[in-house]
DSSP file (Angstrom, degrees, kcal/mol; ACC not computed):
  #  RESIDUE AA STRUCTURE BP1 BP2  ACC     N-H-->O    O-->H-N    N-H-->O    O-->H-N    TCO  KAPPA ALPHA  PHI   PSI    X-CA   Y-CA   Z-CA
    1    1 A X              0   0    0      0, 0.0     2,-0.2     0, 0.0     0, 0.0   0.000 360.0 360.0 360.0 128.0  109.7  169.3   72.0
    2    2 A X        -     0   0    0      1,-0.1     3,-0.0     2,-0.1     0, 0.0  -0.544 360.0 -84.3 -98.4-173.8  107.3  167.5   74.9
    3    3 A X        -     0   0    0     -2,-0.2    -1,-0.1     1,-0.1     0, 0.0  -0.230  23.6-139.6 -64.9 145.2  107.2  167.5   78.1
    4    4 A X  S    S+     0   0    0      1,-0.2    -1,-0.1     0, 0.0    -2,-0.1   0.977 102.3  55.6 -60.6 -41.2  109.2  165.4   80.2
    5    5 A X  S    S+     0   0    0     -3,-0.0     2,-0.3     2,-0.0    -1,-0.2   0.774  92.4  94.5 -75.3 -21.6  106.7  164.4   82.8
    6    6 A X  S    S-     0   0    0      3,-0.0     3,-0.1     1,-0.0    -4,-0.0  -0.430  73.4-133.1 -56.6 122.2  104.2  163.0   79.7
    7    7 A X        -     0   0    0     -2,-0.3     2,-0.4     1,-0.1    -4,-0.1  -0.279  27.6 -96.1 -71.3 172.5  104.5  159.5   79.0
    8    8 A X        -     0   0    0      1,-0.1    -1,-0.1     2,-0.0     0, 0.0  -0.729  30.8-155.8 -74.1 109.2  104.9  158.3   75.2
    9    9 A X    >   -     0   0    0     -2,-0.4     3,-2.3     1,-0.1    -1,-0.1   0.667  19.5-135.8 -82.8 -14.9  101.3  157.3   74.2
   10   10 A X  T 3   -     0   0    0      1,-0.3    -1,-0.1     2,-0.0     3,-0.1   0.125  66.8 -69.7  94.4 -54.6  102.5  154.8   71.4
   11   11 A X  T 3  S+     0   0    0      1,-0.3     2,-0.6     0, 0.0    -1,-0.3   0.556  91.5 165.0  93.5  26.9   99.9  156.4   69.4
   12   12 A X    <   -     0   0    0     -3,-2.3    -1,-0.3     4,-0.0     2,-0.3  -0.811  42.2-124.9 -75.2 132.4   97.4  154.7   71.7
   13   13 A X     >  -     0   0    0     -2,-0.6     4,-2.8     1,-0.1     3,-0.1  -0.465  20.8-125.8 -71.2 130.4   94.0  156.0   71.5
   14   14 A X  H  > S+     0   0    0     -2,-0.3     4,-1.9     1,-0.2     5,-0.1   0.809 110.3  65.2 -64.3  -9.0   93.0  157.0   75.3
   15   15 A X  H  4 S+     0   0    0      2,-0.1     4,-0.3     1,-0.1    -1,-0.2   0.935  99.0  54.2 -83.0 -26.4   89.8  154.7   74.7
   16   16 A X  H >> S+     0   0    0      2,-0.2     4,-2.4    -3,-0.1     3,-1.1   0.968 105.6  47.0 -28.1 -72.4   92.1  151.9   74.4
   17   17 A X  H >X S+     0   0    0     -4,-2.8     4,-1.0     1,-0.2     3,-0.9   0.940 117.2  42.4 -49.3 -53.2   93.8  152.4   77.5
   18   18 A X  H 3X S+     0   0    0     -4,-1.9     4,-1.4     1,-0.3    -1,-0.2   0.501 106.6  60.2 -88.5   1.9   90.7  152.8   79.6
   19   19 A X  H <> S+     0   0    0     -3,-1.1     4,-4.0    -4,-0.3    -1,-0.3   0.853 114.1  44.0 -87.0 -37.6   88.8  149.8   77.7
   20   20 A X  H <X S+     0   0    0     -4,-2.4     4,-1.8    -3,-0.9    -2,-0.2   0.930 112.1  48.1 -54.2 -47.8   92.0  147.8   79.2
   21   21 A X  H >X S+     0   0    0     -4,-1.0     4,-1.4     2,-0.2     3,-1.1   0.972 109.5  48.3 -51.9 -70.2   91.7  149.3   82.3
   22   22 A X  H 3X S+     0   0    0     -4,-1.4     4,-2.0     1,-0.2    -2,-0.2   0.937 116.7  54.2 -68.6 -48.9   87.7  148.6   82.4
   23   23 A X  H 3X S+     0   0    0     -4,-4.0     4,-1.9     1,-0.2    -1,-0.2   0.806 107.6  43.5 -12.2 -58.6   89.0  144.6   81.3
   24   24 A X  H << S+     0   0    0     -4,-1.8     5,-0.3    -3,-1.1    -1,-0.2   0.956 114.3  54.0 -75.4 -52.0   91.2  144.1   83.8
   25   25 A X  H  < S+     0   0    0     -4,-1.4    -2,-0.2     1,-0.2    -1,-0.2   0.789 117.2  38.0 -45.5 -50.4   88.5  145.7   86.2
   26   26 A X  H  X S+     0   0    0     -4,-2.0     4,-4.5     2,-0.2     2,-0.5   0.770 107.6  56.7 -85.4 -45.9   86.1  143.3   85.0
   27   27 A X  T  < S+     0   0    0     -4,-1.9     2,-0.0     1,-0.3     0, 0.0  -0.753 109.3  58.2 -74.4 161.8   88.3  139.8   84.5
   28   28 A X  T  > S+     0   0    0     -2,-0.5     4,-0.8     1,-0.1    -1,-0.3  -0.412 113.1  36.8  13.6 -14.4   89.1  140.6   88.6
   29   29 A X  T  4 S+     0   0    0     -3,-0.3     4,-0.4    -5,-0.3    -2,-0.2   0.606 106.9  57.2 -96.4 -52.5   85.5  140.5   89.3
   30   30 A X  T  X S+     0   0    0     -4,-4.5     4,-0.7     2,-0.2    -3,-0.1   0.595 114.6  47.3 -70.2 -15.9   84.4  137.7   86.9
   31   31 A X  H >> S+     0   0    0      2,-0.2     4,-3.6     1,-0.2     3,-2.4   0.872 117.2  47.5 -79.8 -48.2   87.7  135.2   89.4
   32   32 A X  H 3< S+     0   0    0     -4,-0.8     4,-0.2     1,-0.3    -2,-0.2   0.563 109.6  45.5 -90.3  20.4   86.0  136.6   92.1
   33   33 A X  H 3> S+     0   0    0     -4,-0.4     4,-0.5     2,-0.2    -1,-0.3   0.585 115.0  45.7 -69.1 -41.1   82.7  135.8   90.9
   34   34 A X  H <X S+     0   0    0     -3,-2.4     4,-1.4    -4,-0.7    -2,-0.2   0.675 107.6  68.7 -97.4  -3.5   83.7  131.9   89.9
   35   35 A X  H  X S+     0   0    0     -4,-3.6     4,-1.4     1,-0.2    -1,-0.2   0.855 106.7  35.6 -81.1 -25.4   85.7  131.7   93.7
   36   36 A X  H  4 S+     0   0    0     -5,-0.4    -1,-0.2    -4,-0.2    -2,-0.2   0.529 114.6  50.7-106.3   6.5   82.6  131.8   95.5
   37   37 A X  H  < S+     0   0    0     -4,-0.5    -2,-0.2     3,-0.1    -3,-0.1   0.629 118.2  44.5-104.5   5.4   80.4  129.9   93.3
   38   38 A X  H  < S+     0   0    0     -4,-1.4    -3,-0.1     2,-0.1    -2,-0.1   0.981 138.8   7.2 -59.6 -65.6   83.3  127.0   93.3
   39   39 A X  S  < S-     0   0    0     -4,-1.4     4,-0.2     1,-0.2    -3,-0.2   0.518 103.8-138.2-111.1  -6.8   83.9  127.1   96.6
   40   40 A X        -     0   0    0     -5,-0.2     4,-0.3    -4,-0.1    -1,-0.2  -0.140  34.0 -76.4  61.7-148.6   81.3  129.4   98.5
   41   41 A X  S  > S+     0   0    0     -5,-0.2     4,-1.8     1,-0.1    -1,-0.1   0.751  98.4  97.3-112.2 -30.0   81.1  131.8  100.9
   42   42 A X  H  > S+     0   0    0      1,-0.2     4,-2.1     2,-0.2    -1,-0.1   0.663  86.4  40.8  20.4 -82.3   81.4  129.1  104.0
   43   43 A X  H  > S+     0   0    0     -4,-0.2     4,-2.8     1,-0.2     5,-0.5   0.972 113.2  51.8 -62.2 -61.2   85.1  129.4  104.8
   44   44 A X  H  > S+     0   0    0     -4,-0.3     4,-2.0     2,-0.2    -1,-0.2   0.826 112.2  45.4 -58.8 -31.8   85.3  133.0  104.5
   45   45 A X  H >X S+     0   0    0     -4,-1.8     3,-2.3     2,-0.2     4,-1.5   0.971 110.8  55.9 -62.8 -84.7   82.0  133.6  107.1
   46   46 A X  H 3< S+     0   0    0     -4,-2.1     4,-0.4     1,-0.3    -2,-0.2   0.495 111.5  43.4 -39.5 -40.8   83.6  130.9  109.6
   47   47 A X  H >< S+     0   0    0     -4,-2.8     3,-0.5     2,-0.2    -1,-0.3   0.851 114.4  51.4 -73.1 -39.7   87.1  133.1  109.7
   48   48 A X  H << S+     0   0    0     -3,-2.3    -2,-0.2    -4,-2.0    -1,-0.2   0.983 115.2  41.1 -36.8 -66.3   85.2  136.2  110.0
   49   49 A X  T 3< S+     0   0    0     -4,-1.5    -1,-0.2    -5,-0.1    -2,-0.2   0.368  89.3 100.8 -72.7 -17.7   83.4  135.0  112.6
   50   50 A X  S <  S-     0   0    0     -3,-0.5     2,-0.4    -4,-0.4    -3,-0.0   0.106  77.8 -96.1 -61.8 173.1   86.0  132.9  115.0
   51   51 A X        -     0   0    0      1,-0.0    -1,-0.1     3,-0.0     3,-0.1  -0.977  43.0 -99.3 -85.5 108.4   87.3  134.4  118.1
   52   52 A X        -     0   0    0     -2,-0.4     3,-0.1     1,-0.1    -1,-0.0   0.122  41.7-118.5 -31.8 126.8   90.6  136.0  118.0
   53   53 A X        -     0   0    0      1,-0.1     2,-0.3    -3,-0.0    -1,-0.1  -0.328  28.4-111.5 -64.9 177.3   93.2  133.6  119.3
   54   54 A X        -     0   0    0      1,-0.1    -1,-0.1    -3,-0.1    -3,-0.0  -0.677  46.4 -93.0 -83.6 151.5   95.0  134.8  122.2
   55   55 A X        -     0   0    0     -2,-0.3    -1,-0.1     1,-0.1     2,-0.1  -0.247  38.5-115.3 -69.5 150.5   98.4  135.5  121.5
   56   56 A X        -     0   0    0      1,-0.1     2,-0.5    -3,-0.0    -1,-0.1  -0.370  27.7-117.1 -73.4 153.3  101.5  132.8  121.9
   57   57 A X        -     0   0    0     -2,-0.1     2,-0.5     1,-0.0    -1,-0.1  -0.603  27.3-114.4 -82.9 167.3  103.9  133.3  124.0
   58   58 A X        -     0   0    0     -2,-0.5     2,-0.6     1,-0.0    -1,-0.0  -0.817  27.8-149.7 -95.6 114.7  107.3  133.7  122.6
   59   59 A X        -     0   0    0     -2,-0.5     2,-1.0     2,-0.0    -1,-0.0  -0.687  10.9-127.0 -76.3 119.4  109.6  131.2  123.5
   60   60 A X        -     0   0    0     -2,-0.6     2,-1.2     1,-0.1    -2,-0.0  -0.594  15.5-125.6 -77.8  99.4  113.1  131.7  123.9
   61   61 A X        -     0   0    0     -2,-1.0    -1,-0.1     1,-0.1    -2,-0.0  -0.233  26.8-115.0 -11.4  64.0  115.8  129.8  122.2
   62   62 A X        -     0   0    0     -2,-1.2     2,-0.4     1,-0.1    -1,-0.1   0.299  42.2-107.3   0.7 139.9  118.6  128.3  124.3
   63   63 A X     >  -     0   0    0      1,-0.1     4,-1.0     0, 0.0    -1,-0.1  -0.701   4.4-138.6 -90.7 139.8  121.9  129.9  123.5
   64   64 A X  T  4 S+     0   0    0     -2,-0.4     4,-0.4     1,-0.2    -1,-0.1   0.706 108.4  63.4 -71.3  -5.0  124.8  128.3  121.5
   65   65 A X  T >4 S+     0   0    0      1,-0.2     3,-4.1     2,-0.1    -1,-0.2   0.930  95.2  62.7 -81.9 -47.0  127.2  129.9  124.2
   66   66 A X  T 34 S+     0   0    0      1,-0.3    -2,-0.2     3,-0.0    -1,-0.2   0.751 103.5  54.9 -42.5 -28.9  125.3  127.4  127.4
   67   67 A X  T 3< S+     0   0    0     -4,-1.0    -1,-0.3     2,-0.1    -2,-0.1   0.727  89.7  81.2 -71.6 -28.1  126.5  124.9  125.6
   68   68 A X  S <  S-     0   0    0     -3,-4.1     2,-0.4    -4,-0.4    -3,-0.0  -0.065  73.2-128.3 -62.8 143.6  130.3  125.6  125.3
   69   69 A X    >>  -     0   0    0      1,-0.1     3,-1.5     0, 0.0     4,-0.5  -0.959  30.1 -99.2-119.9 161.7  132.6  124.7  128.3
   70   70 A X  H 3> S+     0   0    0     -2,-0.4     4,-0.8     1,-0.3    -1,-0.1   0.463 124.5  57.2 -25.5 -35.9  134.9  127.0  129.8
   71   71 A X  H >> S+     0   0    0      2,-0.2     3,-2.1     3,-0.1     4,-1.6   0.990 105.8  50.7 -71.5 -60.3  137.8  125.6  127.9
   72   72 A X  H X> S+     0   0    0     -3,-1.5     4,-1.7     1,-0.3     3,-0.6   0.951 107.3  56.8 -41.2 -69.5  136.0  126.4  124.2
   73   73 A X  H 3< S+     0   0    0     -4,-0.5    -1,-0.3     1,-0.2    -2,-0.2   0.726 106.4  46.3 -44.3 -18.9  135.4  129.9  125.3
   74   74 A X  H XX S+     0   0    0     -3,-2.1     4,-2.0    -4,-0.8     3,-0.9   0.881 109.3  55.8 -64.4 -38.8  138.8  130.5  125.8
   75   75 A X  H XX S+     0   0    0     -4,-1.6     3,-1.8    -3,-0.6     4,-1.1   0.983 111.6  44.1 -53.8 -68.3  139.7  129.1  122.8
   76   76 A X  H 3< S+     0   0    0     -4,-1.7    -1,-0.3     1,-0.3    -2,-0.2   0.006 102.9  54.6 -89.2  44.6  137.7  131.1  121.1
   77   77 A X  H <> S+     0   0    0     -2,-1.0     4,-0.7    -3,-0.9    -1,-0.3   0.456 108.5  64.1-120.6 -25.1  138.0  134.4  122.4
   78   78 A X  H XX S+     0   0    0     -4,-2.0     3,-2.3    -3,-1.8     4,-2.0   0.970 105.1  33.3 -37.9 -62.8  141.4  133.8  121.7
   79   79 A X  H 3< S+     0   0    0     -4,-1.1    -1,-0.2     1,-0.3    -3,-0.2   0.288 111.4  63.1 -95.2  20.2  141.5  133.4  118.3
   80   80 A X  H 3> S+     0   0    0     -3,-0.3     4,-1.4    -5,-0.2    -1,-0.3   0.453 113.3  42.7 -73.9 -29.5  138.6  136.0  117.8
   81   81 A X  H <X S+     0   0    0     -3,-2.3     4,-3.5    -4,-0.7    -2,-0.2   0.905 106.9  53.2 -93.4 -39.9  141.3  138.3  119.4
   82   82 A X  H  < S+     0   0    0     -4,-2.0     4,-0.5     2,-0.2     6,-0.2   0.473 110.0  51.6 -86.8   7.4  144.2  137.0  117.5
   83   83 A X  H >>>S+     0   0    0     -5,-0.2     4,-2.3     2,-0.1     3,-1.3   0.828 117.7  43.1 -75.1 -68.6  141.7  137.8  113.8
   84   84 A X  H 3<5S+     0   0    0     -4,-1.4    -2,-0.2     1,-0.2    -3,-0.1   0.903 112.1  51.3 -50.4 -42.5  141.2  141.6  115.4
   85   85 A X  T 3<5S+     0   0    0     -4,-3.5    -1,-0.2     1,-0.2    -3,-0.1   0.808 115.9  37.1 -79.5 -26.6  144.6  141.6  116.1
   86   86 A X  T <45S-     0   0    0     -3,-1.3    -1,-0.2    -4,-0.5    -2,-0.2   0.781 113.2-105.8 -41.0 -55.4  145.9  140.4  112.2
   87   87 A X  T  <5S+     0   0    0     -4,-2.3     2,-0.6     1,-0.3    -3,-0.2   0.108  86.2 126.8 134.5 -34.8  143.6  142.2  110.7
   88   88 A X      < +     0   0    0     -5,-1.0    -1,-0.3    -6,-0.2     2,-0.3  -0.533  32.6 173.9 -69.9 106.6  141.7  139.4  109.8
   89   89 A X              0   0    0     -2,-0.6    -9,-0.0    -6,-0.1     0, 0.0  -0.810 360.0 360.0-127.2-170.5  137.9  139.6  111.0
   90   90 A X              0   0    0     -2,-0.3    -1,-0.1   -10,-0.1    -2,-0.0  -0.009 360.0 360.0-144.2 360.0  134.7  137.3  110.3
């Protein structure tokens, strides 16, 4: 019987795995090797290097009730009560 917590090797040889492992390592290295002699190191300096903007302020969003007039809100708190009051709600 094995352990639960062991994974199922396959019958991979552990030099396998870690020759994948050291692949992957290496192909991630070799993109970010051909990204700066494509495009250079330029961009990346110039962001480094800016001055944080200052933050925006947040602008608030007019409300869909200012719009209503008195008569539409009645309506509809009416028949918002007369959902609750069915059973029926949104």
């Amino acid at each position: 019987m094995t352990p639960t917590l062991k994974p199922d090797s396959n019958r991979e040889h552990p030099i396998v795995a870690w020759a994948s492992i050291l692949a992957v390592a290496i192909a991630m290295l070799v993109i970010l090797w051909a990204r700066f002699e494509v495009h250079g190191t330029q961009d990346l300096e110039e962001a480094l290097s800016q001055e944080q903007p200052a933050p925006a302020t947040k602008v608030l969003k007019p409300s869909p009730e200012a719009d209503r007039s008195p008569r539409e809100k009645e309506v509809e708190d009416a028949v918002a009560t007369g959902r609750w009051a069915t059973g029926f709600s949104p």
